[in-house]
C-alpha positions as CSV (number, residue, x, y, z in Angstrom):
1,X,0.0,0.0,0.0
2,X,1.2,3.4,-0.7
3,X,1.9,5.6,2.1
4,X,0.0,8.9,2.4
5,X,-2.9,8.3,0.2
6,X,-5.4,6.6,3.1
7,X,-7.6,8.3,5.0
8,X,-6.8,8.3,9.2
9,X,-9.0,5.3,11.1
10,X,-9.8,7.0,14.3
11,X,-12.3,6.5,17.3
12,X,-15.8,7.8,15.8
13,X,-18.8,8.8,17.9
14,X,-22.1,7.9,17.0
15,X,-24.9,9.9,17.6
16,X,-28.8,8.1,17.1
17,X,-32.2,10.5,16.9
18,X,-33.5,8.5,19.8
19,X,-30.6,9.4,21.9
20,X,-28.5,6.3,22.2
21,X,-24.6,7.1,21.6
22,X,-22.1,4.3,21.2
23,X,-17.9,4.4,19.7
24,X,-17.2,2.7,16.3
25,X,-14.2,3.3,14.5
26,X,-14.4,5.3,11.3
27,X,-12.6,7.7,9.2
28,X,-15.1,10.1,10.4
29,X,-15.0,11.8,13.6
30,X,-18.7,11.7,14.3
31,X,-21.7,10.5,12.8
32,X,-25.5,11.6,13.0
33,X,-27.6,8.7,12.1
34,X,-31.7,8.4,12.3
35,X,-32.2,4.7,13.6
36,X,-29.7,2.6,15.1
37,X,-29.8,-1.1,16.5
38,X,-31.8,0.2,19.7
39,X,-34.5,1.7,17.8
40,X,-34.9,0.2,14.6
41,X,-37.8,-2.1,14.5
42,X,-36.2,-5.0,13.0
43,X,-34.2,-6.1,16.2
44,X,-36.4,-4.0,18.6
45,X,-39.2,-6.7,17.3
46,X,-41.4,-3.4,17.8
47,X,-43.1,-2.7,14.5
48,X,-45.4,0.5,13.9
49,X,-48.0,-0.6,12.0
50,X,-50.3,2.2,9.6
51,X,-53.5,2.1,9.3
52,X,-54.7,0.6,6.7
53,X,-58.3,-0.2,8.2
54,X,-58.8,3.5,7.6
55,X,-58.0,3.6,4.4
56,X,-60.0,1.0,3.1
57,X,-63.2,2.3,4.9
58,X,-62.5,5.6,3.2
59,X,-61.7,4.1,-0.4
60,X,-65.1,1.6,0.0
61,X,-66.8,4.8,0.8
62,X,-65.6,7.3,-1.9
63,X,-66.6,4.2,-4.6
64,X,-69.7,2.9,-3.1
65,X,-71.7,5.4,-4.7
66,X,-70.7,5.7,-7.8
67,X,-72.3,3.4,-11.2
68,X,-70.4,0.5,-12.0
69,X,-69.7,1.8,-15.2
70,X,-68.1,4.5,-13.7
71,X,-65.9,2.1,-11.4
72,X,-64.2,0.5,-14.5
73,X,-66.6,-2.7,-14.3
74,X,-67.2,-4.1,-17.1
75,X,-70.7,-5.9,-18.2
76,X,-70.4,-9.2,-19.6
């Protein structure tokens, strides 16, 4: 390897939005990161699930009124 040319491998701080901090070593002095292994909901096992019950009430009642031609059925 050629001397000079790689970047220094120091002790790097990371920083998580939920407010966990733990020491990595990067080139970077300190990172700023969203979701971390605390937090995320992959190995949390905590999932954050949207409501989708809501949606499909709205989308059966904006379409339960209409014609069915007018929903894109088709008569046979």
């Amino acid at each position: 390897m050629k001397d000079g040319i790689h970047p220094e491998y120091q002790v790097c701080k990371v920083h998580c939005a939920c407010g966990n901090t733990f020491e990595t070593r990067s080139h970077l002095s300190a990172i700023k990161t969203d979701i971390c292994s605390a937090c995320h909901p992959f190995y949390t096992g905590a999932q954050k699930f949207v409501d989708s019950a809501g949606r499909v009430d709205r989308f059966r009642r904006r379409y339960a009124n209409l014609p069915a031609t007018q929903a894109g059925a088709k008569k046979a």
